[in-house]
N, CA, C and O atoms as a Tripos MOL2 file, in Angstrom:
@<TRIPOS>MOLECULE
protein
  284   283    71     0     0
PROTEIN
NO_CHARGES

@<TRIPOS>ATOM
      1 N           8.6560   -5.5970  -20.3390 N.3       1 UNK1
      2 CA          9.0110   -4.5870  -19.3550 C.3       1 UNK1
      3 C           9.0380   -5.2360  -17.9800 C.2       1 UNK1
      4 O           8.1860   -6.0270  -17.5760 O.2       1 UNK1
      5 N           9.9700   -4.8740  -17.3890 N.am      2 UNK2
      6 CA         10.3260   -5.4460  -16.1290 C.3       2 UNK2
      7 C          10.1260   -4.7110  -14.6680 C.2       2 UNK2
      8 O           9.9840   -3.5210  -14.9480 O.2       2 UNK2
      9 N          10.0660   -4.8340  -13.5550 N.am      3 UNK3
     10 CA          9.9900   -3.3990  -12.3320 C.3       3 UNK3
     11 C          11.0040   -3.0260  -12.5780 C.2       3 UNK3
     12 O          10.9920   -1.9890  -11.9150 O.2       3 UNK3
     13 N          12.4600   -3.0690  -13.2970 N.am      4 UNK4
     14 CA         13.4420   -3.1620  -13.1200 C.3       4 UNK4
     15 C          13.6210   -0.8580  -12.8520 C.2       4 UNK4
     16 O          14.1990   -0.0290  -12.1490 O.2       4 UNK4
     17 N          12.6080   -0.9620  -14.0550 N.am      5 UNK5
     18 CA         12.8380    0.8770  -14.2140 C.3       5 UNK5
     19 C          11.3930    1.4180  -13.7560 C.2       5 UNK5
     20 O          11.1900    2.5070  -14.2940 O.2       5 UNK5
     21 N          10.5400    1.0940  -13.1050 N.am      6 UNK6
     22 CA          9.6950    1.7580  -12.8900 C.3       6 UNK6
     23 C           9.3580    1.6280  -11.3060 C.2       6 UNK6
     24 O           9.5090    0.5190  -10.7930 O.2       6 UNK6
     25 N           8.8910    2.7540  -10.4800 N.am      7 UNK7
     26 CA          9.0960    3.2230   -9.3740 C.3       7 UNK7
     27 C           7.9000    2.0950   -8.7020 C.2       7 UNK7
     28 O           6.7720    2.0870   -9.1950 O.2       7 UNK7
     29 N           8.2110    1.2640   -7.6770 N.am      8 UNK8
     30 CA          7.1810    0.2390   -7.0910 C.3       8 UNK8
     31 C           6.3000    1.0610   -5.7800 C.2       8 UNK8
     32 O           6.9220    1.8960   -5.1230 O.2       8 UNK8
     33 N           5.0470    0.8140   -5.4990 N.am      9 UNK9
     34 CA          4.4010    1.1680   -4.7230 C.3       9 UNK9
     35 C           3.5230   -0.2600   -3.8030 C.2       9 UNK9
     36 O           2.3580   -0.6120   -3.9890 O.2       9 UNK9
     37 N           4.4540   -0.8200   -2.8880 N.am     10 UNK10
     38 CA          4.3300   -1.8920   -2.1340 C.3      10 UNK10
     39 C           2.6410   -1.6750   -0.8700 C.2      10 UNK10
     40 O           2.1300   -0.8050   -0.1670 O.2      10 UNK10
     41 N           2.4010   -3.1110   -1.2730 N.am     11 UNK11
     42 CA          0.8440   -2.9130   -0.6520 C.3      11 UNK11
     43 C           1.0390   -4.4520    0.4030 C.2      11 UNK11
     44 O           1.6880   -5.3980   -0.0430 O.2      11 UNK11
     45 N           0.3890   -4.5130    1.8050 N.am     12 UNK12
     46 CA          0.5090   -6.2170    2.2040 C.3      12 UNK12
     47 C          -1.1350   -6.2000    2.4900 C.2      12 UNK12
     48 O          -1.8820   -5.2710    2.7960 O.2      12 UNK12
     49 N          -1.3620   -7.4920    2.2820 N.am     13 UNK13
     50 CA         -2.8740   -7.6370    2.7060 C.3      13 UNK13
     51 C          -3.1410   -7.4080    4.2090 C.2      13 UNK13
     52 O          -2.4580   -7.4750    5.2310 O.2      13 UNK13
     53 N          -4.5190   -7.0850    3.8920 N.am     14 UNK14
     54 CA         -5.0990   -6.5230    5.1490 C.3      14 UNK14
     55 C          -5.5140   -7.8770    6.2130 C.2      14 UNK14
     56 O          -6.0780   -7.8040    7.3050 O.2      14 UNK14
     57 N          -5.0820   -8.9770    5.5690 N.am     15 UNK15
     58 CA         -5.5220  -10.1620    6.6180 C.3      15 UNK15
     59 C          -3.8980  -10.6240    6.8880 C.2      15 UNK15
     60 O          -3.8050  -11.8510    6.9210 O.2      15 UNK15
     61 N          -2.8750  -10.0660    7.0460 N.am     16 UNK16
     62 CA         -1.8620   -9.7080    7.6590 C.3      16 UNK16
     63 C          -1.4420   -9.5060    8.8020 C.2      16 UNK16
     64 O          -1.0550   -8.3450    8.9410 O.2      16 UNK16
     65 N          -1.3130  -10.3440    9.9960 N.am     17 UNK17
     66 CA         -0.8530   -9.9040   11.2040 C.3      17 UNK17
     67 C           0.1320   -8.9780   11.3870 C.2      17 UNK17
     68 O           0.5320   -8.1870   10.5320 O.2      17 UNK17
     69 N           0.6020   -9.1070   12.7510 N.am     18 UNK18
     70 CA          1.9150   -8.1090   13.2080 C.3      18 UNK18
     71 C           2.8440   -9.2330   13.2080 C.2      18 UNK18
     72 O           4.0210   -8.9080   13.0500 O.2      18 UNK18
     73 N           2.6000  -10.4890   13.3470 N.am     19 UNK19
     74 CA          4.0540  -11.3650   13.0590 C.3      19 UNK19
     75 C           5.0760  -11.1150   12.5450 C.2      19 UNK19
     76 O           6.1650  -11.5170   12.9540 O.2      19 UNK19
     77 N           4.8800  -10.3440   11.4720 N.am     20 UNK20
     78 CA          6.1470  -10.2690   10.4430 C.3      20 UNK20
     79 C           6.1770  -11.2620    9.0380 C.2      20 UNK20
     80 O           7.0620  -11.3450    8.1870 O.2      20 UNK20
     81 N           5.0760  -11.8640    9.1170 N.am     21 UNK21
     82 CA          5.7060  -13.0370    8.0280 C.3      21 UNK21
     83 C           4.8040  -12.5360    6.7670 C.2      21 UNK21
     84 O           4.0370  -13.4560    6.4840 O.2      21 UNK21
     85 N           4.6540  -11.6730    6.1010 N.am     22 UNK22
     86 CA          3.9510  -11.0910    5.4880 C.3      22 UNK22
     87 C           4.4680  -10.8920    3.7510 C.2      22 UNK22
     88 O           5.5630  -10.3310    3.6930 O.2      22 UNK22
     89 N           3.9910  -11.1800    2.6420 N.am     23 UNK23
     90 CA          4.3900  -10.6560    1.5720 C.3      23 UNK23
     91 C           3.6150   -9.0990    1.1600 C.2      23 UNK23
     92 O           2.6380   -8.5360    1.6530 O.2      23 UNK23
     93 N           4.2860   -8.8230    0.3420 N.am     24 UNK24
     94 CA          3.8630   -7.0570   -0.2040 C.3      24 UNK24
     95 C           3.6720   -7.4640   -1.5980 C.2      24 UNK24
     96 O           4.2520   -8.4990   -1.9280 O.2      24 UNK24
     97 N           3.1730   -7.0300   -2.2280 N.am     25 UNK25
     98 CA          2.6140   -7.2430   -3.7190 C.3      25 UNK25
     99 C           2.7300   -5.0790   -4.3990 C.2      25 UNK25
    100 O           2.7780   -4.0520   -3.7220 O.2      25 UNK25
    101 N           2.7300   -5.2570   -5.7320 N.am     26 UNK26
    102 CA          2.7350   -4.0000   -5.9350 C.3      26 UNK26
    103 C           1.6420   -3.8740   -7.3100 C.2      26 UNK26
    104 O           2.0640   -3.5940   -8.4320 O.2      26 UNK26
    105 N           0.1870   -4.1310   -7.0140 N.am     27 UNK27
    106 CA         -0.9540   -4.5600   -8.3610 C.3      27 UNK27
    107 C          -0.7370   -3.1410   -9.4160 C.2      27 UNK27
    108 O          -0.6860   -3.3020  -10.6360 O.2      27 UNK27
    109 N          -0.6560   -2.1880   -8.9830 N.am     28 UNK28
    110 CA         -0.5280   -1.2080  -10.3560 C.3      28 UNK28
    111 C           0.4540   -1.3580  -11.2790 C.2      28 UNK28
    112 O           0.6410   -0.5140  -12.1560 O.2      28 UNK28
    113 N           1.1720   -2.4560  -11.1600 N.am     29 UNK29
    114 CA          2.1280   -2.6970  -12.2280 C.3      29 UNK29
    115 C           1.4960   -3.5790  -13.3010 C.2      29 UNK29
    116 O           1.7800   -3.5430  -14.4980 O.2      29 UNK29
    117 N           0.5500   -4.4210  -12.6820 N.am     30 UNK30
    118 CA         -0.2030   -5.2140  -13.8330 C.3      30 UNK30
    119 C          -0.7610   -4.5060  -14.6080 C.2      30 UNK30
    120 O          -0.8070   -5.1940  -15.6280 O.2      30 UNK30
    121 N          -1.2410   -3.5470  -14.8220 N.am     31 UNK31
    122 CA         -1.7660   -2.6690  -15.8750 C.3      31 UNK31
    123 C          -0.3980   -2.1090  -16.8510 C.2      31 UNK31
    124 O          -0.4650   -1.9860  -18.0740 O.2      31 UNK31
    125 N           0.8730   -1.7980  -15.9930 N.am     32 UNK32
    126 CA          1.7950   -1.5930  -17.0760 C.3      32 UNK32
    127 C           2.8230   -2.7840  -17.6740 C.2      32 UNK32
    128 O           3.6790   -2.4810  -18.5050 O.2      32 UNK32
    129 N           2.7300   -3.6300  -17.3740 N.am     33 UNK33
    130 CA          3.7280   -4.7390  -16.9180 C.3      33 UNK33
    131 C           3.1240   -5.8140  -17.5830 C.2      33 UNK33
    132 O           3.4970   -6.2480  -18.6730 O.2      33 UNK33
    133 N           1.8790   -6.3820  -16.7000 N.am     34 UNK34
    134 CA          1.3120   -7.7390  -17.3080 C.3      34 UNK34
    135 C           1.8300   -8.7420  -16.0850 C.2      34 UNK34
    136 O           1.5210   -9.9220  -15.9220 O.2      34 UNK34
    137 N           2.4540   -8.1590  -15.5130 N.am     35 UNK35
    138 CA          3.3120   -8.7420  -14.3850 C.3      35 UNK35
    139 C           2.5140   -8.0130  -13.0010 C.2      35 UNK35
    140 O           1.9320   -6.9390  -13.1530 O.2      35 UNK35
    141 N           2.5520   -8.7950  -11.4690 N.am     36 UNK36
    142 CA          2.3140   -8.4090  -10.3780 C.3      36 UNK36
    143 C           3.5850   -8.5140   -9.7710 C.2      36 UNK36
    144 O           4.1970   -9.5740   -9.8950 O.2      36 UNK36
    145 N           4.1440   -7.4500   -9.0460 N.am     37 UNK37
    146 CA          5.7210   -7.8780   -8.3530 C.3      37 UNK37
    147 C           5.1710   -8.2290   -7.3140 C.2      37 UNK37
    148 O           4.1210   -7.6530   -7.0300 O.2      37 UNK37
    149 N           5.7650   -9.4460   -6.2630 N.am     38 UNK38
    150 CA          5.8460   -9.6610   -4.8580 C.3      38 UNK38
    151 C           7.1000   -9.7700   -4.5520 C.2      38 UNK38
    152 O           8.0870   -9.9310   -5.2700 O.2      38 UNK38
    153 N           6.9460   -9.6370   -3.0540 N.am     39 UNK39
    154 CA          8.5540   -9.5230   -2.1220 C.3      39 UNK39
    155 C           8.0440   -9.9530   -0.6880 C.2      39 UNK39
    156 O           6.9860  -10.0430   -0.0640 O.2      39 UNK39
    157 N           9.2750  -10.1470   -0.5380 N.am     40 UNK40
    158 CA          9.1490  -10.7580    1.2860 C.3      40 UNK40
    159 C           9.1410   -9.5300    2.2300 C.2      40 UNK40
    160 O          10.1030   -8.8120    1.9580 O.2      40 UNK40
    161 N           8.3620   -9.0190    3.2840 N.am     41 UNK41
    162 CA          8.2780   -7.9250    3.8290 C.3      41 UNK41
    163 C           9.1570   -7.8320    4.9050 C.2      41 UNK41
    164 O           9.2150   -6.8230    5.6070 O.2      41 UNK41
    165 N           9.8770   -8.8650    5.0860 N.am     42 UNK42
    166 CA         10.7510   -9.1610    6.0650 C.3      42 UNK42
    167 C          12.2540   -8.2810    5.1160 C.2      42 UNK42
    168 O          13.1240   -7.6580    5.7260 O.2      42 UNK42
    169 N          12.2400   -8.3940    4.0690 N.am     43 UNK43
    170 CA         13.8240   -8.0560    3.4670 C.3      43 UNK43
    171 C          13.2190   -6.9560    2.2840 C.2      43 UNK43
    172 O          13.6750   -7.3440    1.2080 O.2      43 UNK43
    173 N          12.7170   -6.2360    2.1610 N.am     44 UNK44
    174 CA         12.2840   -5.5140    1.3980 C.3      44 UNK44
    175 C          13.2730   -5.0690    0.1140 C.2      44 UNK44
    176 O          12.9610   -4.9440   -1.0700 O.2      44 UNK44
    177 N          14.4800   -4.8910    0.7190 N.am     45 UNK45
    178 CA         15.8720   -4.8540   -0.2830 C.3      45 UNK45
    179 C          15.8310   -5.9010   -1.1050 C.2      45 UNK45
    180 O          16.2210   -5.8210   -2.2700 O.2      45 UNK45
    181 N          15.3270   -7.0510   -0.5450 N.am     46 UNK46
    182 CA         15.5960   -8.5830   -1.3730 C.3      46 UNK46
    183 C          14.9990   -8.6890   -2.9140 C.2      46 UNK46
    184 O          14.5600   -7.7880   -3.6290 O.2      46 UNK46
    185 N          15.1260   -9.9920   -3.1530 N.am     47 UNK47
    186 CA         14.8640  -10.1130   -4.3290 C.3      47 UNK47
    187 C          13.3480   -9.8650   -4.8480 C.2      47 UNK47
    188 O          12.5380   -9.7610   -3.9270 O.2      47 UNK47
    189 N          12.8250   -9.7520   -6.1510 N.am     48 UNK48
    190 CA         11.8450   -9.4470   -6.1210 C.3      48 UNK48
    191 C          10.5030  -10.8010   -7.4010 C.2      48 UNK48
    192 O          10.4910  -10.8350   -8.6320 O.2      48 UNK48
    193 N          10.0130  -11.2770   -6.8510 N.am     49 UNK49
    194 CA          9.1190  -12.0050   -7.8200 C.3      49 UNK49
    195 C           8.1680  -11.6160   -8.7210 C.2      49 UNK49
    196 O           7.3500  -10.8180   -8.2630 O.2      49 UNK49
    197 N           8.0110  -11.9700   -9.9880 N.am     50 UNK50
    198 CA          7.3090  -10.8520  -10.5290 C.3      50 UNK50
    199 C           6.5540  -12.0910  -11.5110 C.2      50 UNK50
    200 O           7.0580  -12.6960  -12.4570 O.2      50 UNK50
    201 N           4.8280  -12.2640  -10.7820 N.am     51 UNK51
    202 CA          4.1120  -13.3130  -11.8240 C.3      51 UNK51
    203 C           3.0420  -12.9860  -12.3050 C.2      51 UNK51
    204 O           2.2070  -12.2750  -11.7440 O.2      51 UNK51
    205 N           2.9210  -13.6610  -13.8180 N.am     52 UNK52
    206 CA          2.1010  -13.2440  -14.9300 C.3      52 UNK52
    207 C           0.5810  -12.6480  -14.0280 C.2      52 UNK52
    208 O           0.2740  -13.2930  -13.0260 O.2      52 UNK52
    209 N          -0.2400  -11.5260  -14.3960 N.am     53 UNK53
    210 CA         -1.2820  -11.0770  -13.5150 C.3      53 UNK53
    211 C          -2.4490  -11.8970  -13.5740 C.2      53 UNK53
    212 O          -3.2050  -12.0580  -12.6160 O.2      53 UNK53
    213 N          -2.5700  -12.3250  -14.5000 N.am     54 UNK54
    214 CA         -4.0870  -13.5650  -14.5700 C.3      54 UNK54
    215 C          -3.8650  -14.7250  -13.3300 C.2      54 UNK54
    216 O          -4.6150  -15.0020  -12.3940 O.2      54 UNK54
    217 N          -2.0900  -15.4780  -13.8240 N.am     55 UNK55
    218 CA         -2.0190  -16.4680  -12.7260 C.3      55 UNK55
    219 C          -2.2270  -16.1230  -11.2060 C.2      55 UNK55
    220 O          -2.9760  -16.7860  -10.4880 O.2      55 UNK55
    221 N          -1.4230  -14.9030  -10.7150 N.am     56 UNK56
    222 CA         -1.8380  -13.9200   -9.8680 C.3      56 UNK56
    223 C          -3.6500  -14.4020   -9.4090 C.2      56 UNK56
    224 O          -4.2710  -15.2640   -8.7870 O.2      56 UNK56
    225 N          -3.7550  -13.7920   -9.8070 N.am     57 UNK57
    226 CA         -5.2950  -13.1480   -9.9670 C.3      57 UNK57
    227 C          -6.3950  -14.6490   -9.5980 C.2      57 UNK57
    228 O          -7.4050  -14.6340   -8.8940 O.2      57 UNK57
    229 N          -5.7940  -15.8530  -10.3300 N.am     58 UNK58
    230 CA         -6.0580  -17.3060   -9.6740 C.3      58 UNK58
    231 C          -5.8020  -17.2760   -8.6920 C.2      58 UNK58
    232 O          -6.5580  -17.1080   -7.7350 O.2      58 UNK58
    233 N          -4.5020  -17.4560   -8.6910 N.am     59 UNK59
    234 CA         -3.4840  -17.5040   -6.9220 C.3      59 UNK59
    235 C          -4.6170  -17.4270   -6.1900 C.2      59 UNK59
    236 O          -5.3740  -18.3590   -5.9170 O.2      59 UNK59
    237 N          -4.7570  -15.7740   -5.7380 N.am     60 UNK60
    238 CA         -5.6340  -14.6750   -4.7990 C.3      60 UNK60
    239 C          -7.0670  -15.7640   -4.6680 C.2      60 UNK60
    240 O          -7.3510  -16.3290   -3.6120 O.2      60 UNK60
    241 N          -7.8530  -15.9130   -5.9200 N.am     61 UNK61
    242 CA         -9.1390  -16.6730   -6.1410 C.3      61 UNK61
    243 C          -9.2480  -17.4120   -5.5630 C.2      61 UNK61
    244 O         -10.2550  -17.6970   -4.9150 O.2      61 UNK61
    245 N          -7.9540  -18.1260   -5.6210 N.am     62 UNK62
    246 CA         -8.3160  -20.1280   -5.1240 C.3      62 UNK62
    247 C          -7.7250  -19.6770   -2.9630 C.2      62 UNK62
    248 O          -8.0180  -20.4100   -2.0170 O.2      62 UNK62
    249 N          -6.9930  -18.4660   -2.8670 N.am     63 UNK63
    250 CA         -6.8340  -18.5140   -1.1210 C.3      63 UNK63
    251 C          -8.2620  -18.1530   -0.6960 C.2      63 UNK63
    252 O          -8.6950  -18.5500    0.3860 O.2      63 UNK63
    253 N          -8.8420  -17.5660   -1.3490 N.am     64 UNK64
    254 CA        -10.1090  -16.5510   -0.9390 C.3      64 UNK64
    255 C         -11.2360  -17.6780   -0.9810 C.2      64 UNK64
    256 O         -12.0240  -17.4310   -0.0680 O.2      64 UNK64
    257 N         -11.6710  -18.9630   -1.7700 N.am     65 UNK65
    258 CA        -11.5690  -19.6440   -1.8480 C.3      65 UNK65
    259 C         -11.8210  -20.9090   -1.1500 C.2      65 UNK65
    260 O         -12.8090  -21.6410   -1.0930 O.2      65 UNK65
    261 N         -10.5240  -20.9650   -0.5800 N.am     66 UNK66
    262 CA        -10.1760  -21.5910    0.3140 C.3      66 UNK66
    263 C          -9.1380  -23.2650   -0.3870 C.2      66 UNK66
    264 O          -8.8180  -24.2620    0.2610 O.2      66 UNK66
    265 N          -8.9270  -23.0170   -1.5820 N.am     67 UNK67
    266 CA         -8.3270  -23.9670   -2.1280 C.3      67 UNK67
    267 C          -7.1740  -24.7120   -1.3280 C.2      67 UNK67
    268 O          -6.9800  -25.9270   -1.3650 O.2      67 UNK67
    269 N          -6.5060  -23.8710   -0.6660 N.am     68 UNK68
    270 CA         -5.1030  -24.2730   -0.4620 C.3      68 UNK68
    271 C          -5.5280  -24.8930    1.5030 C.2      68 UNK68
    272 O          -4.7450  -25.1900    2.4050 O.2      68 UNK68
    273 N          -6.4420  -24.8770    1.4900 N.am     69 UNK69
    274 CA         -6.3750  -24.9420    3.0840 C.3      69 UNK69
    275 C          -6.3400  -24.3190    3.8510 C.2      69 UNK69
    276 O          -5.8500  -23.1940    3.7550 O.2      69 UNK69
    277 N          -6.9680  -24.9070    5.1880 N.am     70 UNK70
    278 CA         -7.1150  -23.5980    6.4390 C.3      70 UNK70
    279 C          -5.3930  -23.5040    6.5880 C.2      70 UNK70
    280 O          -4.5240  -24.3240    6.2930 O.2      70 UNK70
    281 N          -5.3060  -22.0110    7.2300 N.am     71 UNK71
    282 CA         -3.8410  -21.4930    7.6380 C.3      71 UNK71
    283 C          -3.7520  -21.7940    9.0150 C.2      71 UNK71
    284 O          -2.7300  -21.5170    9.6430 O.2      71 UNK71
@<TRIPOS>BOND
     1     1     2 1
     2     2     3 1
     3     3     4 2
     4     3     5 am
     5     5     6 1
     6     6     7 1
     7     7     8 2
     8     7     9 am
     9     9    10 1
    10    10    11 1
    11    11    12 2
    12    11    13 am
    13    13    14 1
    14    14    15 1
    15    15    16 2
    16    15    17 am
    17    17    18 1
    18    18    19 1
    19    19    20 2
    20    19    21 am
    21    21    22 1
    22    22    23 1
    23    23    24 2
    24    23    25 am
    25    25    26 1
    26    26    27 1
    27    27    28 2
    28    27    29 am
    29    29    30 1
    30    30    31 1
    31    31    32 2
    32    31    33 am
    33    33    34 1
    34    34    35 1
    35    35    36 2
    36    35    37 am
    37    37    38 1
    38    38    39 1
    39    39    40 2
    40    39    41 am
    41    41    42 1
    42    42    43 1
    43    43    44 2
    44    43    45 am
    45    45    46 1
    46    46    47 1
    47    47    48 2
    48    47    49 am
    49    49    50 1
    50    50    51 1
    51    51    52 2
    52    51    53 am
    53    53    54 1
    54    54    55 1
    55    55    56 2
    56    55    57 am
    57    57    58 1
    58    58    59 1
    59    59    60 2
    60    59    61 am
    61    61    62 1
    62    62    63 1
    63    63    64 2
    64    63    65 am
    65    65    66 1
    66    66    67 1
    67    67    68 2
    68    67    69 am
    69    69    70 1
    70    70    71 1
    71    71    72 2
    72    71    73 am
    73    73    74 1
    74    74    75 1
    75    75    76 2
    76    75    77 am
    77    77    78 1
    78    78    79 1
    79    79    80 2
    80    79    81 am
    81    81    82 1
    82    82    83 1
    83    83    84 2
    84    83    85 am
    85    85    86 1
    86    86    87 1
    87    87    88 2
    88    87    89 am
    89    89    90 1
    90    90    91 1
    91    91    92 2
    92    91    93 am
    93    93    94 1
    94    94    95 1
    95    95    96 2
    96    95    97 am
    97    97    98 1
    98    98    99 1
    99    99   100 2
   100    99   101 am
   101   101   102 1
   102   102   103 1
   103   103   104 2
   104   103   105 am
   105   105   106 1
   106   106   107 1
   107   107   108 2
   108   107   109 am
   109   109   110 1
   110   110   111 1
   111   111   112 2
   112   111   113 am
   113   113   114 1
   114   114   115 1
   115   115   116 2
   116   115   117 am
   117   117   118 1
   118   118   119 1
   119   119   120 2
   120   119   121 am
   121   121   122 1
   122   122   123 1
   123   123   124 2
   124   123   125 am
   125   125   126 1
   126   126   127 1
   127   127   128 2
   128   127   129 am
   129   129   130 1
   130   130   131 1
   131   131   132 2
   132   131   133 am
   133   133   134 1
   134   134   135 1
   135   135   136 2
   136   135   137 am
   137   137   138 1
   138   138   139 1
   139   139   140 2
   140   139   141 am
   141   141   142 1
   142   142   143 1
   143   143   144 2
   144   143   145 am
   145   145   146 1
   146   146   147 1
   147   147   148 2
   148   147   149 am
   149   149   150 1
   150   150   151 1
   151   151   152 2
   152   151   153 am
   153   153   154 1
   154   154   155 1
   155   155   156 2
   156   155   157 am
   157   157   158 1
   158   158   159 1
   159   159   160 2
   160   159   161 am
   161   161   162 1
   162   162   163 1
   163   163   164 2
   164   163   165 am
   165   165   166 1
   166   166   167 1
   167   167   168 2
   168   167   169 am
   169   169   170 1
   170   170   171 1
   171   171   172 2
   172   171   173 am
   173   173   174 1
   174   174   175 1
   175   175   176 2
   176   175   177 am
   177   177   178 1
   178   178   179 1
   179   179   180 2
   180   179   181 am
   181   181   182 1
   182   182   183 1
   183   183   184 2
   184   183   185 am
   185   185   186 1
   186   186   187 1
   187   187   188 2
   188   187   189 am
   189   189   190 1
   190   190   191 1
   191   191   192 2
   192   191   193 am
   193   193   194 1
   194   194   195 1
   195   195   196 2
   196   195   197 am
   197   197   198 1
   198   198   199 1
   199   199   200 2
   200   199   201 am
   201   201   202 1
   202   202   203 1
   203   203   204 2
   204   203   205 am
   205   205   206 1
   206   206   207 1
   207   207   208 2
   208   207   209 am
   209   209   210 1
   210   210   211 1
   211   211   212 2
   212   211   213 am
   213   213   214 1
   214   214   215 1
   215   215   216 2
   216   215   217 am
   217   217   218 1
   218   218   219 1
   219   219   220 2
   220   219   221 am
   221   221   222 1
   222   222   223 1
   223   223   224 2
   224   223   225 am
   225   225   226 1
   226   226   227 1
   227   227   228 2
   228   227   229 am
   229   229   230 1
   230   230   231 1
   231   231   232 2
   232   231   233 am
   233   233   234 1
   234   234   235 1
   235   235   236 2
   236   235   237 am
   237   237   238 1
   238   238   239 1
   239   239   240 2
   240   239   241 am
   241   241   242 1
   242   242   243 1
   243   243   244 2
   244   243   245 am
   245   245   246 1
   246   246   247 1
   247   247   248 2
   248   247   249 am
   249   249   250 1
   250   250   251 1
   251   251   252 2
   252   251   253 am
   253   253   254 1
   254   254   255 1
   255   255   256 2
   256   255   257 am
   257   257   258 1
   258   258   259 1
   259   259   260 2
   260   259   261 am
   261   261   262 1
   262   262   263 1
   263   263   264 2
   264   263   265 am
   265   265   266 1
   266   266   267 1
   267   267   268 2
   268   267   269 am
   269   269   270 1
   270   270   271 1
   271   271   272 2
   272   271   273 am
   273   273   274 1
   274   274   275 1
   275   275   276 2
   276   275   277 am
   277   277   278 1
   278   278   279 1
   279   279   280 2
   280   279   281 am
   281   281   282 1
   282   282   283 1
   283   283   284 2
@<TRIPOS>SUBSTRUCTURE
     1 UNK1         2 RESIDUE 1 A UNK
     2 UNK2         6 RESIDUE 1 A UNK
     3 UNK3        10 RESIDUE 1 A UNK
     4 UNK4        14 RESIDUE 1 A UNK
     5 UNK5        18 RESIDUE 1 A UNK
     6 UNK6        22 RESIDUE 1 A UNK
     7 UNK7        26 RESIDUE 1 A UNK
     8 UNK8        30 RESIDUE 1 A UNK
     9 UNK9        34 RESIDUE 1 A UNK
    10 UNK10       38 RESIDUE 1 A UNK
    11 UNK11       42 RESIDUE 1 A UNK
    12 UNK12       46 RESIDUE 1 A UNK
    13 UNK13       50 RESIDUE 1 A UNK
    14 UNK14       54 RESIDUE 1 A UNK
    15 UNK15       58 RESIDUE 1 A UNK
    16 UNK16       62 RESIDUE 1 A UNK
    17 UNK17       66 RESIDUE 1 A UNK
    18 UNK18       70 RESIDUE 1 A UNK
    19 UNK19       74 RESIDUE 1 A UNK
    20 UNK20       78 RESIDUE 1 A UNK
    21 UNK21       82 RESIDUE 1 A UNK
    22 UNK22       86 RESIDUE 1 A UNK
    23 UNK23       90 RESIDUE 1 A UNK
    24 UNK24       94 RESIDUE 1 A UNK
    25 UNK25       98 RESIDUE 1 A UNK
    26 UNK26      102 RESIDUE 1 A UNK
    27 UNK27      106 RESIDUE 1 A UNK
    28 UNK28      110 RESIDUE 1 A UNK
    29 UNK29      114 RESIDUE 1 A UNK
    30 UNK30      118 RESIDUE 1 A UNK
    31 UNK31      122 RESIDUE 1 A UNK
    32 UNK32      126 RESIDUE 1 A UNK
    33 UNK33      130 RESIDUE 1 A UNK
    34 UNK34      134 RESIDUE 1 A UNK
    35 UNK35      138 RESIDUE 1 A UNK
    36 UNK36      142 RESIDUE 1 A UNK
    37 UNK37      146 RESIDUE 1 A UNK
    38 UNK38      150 RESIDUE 1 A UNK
    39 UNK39      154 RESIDUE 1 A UNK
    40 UNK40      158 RESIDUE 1 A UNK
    41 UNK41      162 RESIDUE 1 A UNK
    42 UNK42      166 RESIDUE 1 A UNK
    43 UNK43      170 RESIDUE 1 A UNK
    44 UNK44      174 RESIDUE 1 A UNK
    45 UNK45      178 RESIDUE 1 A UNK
    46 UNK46      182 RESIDUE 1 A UNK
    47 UNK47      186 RESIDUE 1 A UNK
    48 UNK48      190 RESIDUE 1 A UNK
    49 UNK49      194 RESIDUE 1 A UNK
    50 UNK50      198 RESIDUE 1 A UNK
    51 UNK51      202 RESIDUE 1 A UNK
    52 UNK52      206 RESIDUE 1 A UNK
    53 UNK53      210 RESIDUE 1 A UNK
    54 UNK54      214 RESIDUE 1 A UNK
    55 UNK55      218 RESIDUE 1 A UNK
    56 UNK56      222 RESIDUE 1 A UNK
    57 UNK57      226 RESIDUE 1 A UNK
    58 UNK58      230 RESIDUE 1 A UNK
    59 UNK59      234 RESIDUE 1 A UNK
    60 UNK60      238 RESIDUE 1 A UNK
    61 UNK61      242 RESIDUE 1 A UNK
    62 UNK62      246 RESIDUE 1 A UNK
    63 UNK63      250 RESIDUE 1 A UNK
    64 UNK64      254 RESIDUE 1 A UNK
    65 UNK65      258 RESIDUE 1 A UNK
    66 UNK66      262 RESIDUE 1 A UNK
    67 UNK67      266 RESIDUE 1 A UNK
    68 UNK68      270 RESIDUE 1 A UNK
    69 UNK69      274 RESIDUE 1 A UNK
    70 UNK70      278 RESIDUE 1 A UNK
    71 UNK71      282 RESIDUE 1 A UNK
């Protein structure tokens, strides 16, 4: 199952400035899906990424973390 048919409810993190450079994620799909959708908040029309929720769920772990480096 894909977002392709089911209605998205877009969320951006709360450590998010006003810059603009922000992604939106939509997590209640991982419970139907298995999938987390993200999108660029800049083009919201645009395309949409949609990755497995565990890898997800690393992703998030290792920024929080601090894996990837100071921003």
């Amino acid at each position: 199952m894909t977002t392709d048919s089911l209605p998205l409810t877009w969320f951006k993190s709360s450590y998010s400035g006003s810059g603009g450079s922000c992604v939106e994620w939509a997590p209640a799909q991982a419970a139907a899906t298995g999938t987390v959708p993200v999108r660029d908040s800049k083009d919201p029309s645009g395309p949409i990424l949609e990755f497995p929720a565990a890898a997800f769920s690393s992703f998030v772990t290792g920024v929080k973390d601090g894996e990837f480096g100071a921003v």
